[in-house]
VEXFILUM-969811 format. One record per residue (C-alpha): residue number from 1; residue in one letter; x, y, z. Coordinates in nm, 2 decimals. Each point is the difference from the previous one (the first is absolute). Layout:
N
{NUM, 'A', {X, Y, Z}},
...
! end
This chain:
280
{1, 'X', {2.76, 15.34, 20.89}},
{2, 'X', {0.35, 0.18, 0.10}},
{3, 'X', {0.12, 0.28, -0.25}},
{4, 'X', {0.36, -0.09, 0.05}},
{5, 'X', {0.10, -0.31, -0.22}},
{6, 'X', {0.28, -0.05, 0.26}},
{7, 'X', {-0.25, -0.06, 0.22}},
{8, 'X', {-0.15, -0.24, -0.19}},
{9, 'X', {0.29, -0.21, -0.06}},
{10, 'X', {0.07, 0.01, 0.36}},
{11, 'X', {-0.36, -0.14, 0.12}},
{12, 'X', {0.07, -0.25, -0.32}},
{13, 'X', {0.29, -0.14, 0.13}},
{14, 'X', {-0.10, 0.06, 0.33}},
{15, 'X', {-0.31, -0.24, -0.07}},
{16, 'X', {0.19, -0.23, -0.12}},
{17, 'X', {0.27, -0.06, 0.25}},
{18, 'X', {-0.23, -0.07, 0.27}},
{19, 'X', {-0.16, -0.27, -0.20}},
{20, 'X', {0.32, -0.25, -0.02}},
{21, 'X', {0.08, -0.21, 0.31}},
{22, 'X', {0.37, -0.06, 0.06}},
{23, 'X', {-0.06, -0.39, -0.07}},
{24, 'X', {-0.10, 0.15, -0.38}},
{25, 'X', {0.34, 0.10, -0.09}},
{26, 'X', {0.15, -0.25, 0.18}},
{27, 'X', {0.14, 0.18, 0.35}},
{28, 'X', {-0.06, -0.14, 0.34}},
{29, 'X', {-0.33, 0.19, 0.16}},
{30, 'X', {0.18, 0.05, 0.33}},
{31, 'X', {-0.12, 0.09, 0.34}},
{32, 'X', {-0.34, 0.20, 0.03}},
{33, 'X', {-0.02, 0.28, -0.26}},
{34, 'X', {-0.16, 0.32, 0.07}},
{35, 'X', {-0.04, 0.09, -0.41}},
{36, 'X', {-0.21, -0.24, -0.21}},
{37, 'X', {0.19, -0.11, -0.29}},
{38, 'X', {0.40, 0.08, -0.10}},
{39, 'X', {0.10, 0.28, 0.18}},
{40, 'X', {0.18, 0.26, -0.26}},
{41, 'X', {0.38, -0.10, 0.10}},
{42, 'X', {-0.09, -0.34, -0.12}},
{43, 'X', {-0.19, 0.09, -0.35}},
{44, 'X', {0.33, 0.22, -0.05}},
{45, 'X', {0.24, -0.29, 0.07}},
{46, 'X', {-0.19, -0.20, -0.24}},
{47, 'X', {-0.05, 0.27, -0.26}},
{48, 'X', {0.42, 0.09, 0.04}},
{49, 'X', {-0.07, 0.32, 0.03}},
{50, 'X', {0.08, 0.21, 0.37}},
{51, 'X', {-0.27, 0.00, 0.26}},
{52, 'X', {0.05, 0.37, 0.03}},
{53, 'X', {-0.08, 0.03, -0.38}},
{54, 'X', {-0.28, -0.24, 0.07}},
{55, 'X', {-0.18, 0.17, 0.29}},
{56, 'X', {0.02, 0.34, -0.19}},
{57, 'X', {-0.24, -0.14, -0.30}},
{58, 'X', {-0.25, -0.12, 0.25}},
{59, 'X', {0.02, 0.38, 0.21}},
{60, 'X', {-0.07, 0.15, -0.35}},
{61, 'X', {0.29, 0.17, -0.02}},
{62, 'X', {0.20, 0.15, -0.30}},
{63, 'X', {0.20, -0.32, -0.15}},
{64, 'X', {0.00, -0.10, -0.36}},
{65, 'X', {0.04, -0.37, 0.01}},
{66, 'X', {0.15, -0.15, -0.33}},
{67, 'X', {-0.16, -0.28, -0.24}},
{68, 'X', {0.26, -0.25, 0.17}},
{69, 'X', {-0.08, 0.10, 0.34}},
{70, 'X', {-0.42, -0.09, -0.09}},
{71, 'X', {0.07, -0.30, -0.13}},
{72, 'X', {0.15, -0.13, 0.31}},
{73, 'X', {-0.28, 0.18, 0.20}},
{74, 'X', {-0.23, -0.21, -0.19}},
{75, 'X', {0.22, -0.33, 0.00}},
{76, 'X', {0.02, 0.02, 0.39}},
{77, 'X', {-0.34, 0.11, 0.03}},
{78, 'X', {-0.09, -0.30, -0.24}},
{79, 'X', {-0.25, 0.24, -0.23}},
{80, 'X', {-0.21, -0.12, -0.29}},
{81, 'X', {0.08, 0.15, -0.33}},
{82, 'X', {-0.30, 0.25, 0.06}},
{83, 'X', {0.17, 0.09, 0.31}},
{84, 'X', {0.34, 0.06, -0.14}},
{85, 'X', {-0.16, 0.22, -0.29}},
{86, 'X', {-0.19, 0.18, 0.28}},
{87, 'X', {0.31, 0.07, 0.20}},
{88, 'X', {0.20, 0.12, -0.28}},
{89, 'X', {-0.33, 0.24, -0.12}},
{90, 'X', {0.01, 0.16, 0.38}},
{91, 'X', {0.38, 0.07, 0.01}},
{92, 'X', {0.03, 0.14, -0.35}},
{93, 'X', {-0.33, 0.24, 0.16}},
{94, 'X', {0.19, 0.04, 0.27}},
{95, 'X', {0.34, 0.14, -0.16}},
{96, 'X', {-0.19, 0.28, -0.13}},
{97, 'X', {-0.28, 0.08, 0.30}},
{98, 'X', {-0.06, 0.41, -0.13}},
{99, 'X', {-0.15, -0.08, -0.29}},
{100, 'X', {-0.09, 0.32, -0.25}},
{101, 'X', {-0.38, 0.03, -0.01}},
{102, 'X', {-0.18, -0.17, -0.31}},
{103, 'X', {-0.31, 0.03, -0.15}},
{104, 'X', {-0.24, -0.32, 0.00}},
{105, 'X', {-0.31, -0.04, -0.28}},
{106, 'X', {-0.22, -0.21, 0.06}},
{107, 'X', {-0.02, -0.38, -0.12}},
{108, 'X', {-0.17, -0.06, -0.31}},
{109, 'X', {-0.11, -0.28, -0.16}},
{110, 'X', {0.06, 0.04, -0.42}},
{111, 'X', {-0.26, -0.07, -0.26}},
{112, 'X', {0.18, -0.25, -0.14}},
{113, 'X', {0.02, -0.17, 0.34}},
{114, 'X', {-0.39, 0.03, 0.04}},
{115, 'X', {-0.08, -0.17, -0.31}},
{116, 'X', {0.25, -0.26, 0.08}},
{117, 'X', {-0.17, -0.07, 0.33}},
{118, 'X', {-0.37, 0.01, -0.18}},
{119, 'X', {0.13, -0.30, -0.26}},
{120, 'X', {0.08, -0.16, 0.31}},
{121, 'X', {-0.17, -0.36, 0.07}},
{122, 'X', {0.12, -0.05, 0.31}},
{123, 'X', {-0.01, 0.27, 0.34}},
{124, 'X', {0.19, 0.27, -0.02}},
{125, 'X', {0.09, 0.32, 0.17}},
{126, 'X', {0.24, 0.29, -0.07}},
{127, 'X', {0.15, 0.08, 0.34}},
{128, 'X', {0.25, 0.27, 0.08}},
{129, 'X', {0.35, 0.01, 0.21}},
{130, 'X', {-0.21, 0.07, 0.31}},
{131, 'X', {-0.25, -0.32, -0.03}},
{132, 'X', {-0.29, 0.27, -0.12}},
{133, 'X', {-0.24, -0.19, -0.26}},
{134, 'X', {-0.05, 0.22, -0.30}},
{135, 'X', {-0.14, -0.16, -0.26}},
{136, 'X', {-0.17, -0.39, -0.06}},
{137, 'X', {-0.17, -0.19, -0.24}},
{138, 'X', {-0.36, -0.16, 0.09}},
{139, 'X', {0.11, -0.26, 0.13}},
{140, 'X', {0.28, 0.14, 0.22}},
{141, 'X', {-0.29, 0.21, 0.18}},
{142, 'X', {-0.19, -0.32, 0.01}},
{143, 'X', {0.26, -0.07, 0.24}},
{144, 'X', {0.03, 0.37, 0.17}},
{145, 'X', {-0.43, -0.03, 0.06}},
{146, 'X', {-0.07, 0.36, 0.21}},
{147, 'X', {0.34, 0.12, -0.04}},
{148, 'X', {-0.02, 0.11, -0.33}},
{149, 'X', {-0.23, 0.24, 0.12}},
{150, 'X', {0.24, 0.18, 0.22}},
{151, 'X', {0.09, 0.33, -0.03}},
{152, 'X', {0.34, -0.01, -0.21}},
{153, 'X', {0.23, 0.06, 0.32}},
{154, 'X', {-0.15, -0.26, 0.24}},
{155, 'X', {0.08, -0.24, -0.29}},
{156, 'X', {0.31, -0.16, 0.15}},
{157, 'X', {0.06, -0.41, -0.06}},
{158, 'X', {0.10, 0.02, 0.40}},
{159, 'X', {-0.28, 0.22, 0.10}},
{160, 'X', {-0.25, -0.27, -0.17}},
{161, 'X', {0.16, -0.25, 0.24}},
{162, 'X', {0.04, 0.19, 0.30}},
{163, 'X', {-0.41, 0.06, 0.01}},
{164, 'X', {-0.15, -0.21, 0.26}},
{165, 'X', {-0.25, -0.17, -0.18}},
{166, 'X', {0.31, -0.13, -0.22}},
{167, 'X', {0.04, -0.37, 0.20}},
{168, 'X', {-0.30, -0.13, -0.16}},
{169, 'X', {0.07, 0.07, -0.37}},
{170, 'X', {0.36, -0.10, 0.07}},
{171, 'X', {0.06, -0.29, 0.20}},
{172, 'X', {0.43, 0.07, 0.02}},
{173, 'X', {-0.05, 0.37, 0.04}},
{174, 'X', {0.26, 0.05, 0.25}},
{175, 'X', {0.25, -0.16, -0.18}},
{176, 'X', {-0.08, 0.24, -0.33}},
{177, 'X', {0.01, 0.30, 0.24}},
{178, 'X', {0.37, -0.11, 0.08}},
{179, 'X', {0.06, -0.05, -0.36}},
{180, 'X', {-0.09, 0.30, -0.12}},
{181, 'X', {0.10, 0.21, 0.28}},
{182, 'X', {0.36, -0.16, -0.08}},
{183, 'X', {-0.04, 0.08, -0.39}},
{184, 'X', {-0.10, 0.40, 0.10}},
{185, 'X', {0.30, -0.02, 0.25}},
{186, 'X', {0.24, -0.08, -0.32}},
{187, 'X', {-0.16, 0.31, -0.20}},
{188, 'X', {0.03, 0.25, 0.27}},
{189, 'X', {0.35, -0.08, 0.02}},
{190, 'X', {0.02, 0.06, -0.39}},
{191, 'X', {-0.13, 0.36, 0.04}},
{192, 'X', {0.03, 0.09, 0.33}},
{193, 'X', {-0.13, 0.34, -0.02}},
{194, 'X', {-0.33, -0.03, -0.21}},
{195, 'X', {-0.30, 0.14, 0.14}},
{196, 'X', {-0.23, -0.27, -0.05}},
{197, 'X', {0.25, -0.26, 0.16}},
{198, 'X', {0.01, 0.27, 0.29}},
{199, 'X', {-0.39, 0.02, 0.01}},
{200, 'X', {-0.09, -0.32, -0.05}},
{201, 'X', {0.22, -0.17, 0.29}},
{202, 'X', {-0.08, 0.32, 0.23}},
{203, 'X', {-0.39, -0.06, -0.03}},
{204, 'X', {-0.02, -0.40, 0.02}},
{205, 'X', {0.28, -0.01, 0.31}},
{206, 'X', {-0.30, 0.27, 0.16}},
{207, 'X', {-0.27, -0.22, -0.12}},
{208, 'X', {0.11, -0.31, 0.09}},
{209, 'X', {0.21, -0.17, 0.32}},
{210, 'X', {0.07, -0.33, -0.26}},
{211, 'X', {0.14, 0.20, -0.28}},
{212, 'X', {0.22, 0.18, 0.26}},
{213, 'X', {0.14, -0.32, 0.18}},
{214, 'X', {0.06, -0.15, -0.36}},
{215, 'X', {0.20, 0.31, -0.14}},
{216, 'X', {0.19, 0.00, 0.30}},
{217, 'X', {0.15, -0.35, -0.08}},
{218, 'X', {0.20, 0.20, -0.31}},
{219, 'X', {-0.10, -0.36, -0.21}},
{220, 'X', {0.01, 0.03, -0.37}},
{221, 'X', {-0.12, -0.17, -0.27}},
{222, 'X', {0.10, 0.07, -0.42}},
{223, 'X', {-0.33, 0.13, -0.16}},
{224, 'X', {-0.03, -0.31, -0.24}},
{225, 'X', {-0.19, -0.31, 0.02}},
{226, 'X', {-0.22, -0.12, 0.31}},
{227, 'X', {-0.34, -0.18, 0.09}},
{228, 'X', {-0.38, 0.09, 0.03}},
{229, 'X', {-0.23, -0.18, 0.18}},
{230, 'X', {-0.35, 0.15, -0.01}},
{231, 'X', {-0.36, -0.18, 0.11}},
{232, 'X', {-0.19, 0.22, -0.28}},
{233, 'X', {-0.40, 0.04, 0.05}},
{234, 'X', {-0.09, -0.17, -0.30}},
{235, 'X', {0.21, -0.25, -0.10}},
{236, 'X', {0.17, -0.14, 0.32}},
{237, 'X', {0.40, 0.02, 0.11}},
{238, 'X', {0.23, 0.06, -0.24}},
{239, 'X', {0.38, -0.08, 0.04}},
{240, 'X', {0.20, 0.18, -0.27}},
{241, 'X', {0.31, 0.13, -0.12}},
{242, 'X', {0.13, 0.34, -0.09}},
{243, 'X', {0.30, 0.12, -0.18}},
{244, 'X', {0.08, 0.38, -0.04}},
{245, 'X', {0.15, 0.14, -0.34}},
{246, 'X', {0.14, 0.37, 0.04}},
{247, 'X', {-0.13, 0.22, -0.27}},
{248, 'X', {0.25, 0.12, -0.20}},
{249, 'X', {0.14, 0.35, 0.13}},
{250, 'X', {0.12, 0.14, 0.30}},
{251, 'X', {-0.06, -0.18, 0.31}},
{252, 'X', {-0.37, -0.01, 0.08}},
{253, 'X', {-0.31, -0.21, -0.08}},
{254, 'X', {-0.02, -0.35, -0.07}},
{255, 'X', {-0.25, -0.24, -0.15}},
{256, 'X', {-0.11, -0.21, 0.29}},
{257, 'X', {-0.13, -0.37, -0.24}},
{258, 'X', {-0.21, -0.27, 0.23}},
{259, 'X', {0.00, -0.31, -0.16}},
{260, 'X', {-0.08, -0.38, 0.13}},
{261, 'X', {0.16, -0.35, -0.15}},
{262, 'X', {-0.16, -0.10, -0.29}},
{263, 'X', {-0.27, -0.27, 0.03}},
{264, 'X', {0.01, 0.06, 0.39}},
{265, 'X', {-0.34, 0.11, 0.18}},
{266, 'X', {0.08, 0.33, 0.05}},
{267, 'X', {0.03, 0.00, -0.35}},
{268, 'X', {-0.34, -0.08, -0.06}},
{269, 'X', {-0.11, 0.22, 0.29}},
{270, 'X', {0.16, 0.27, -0.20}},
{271, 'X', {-0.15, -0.05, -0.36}},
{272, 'X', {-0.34, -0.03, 0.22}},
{273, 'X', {0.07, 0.35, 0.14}},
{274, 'X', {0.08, 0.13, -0.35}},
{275, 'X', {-0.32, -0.13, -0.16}},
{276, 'X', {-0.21, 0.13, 0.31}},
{277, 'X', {0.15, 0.34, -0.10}},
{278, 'X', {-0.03, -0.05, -0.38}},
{279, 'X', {0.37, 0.02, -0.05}},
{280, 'X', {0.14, -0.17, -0.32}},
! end
C-alpha cells in the first residue's frame, strides 16, 4: 500500500483508464494501439479538462483537482456511485499528503453493543473498519467454526477467506474475497494513515499472491449489504443475507446481521443450527 495518497489516486485512475475501450465512450478504436484502453489525451478530452492537467494526476504529481473537475473524471470514466465517492475520498487525501501524526486506540466493542449482539436471534458479528471480527453471538461463531479460536489479530473477515481450506465451506469464495477486499479498499482510503490498515494490507499482499492481484485492481465496494454462502458441517449450505449497521460514534465497528427469507430453507437450516446450540 503506497504512503502517498497522490499515488493512490493516480494507480486509481490509472486502473481505471485502461479498463474502457474506445467503442465504450463512443470513439472510433483506430489503427493498432500500443496502450490498452483510452490513452490519457482521450479521458482528458472527455473529462474537459487539459491532457497536460490529466497526465499530471496519473504521474502523482502535485495538482489539486476541484469537485467539478471529479465529477467529469467519473462521468467520462463512467464510475459507480462507490467509485465516484472513492475518487472524491483520495483527492481530498491527496490535497493535504503531510498529514500531522495522530494517535490511534484501539477498536472497541461497547457493552451496550455486547448485550445487543447476545439478545440477538439471528448471526451476528461486531466487525471493525479493517474487516477484524471482534465480537459475535453463538450463533455468529456457529458460522466462524475454528476461527473464533484465533488469536485476536489473525481474526480478519478476509484472512478467514483467504485460508486454503476456505473453498469447501464456501462455495463463491473468490467472489467474497473480491468483495471484501473492495470494501477494505474504501476504508483505507477513509484513513489512510492508520496502522492497522497499514499492517493489515502489508502482511496479506506478503502472504498471499490472490490478495495482491485483487488489491491491485483499486475496485471498491461501500461496506453495507452483501451475500454469504456457506456449506456449514451440520446443517448443509446456507445462502444468506447480511446488512451492516454502524455503531453509533466515530467511524469504526459495525454490526455485521446474517439473516435468510422467512419460511425459506435456509431458514429452517438456521433455527436447526440454533436449537443444536441451545440458542433461544
Amino acid at each position: 500500500m503506497s504512503d502517498d495518497p497522490r499515488r493512490e489516486l493516480a494507480e486509481f485512475l490509472r486502473t481505471r483508464r485502461t479498463r474502457l475501450r474506445p467503442e465504450d465512450v463512443g470513439l472510433e478504436p483506430g489503427p493498432r494501439r500500443r496502450v490498452a484502453g483510452l490513452r490519457r489525451e482521450e479521458l482528458a478530452l472527455l473529462a474537459g479538462v487539459s491532457s497536460d492537467y490529466y497526465q499530471r494526476m496519473e504521474q502523482g504529481r502535485d495538482v489539486r483537482p476541484s469537485e467539478q473537475v471529479l465529477d467529469a473524471l467519473a462521468r467520462a470514466l463512467d464510475f459507480s456511485a462507490e467509485e465516484t465517492r472513492h475518487l472524491h475520498s483520495l483527492a481530498a487525501a491527496a490535497r493535504n499528503p503531510a498529514r500531522p501524526p495522530r494517535s490511534y486506540e484501539p477498536e472497541e466493542v461497547p457493552d451496550t453493543t455486547l448485550r445487543l449482539l447476545h439478545g440477538m436471534t439471528a448471526p451476528a458479528l461486531v466487525v471493525g473498519r479493517f474487516l477484524d471480527v471482534l465480537a459475535w453471538n453463538p450463533l455468529g461463531g456457529a458460522l466462524l467454526g475454528d476461527f473464533t479460536r484465533q488469536p485476536q489479530k489473525e481474526r480478519n473477515m478476509l484472512a478467514l477467506f483467504l485460508h486454503p481450506q476456505a473453498d469447501r465451506t464456501c462455495p463463491n469464495r473468490a467472489a467474497t474475497v473480491a468483495e471484501l477486499i473492495g470494501m477494505l479498499r474504501t476504508q483505507v482510503a477513509a484513513d489512510p494513515g492508520n496502522p492497522r490498515a497499514i499492517e493489515l494490507v502489508g502482511e496479506l499482499a506478503v502472504r498471499s499472491d490472490e490478495f495482491a492481484a485483487l488489491w491491485a485492481l483499486h475496485d471498491v465496494e461501500e461496506p453495507t449489504r452483501g451475500q454469504m454462502r456457506l456449506n456449514h458441517p451440520r446443517v448443509g449450505e446456507l445462502n444468506l443475507d447480511w446488512d451492516a449497521y454502524p455503531i453509533p460514534g466515530n467511524p469504526g465497528p459495525a454490526l455485521m446481521v446474517c439473516t435468510a427469507a422467512e419460511g425459506s430453507l435456509d431458514a429452517e437450516r438456521l433455527q436447526l443450527l440454533a436449537g443444536l446450540l441451545d440458542v433461544h
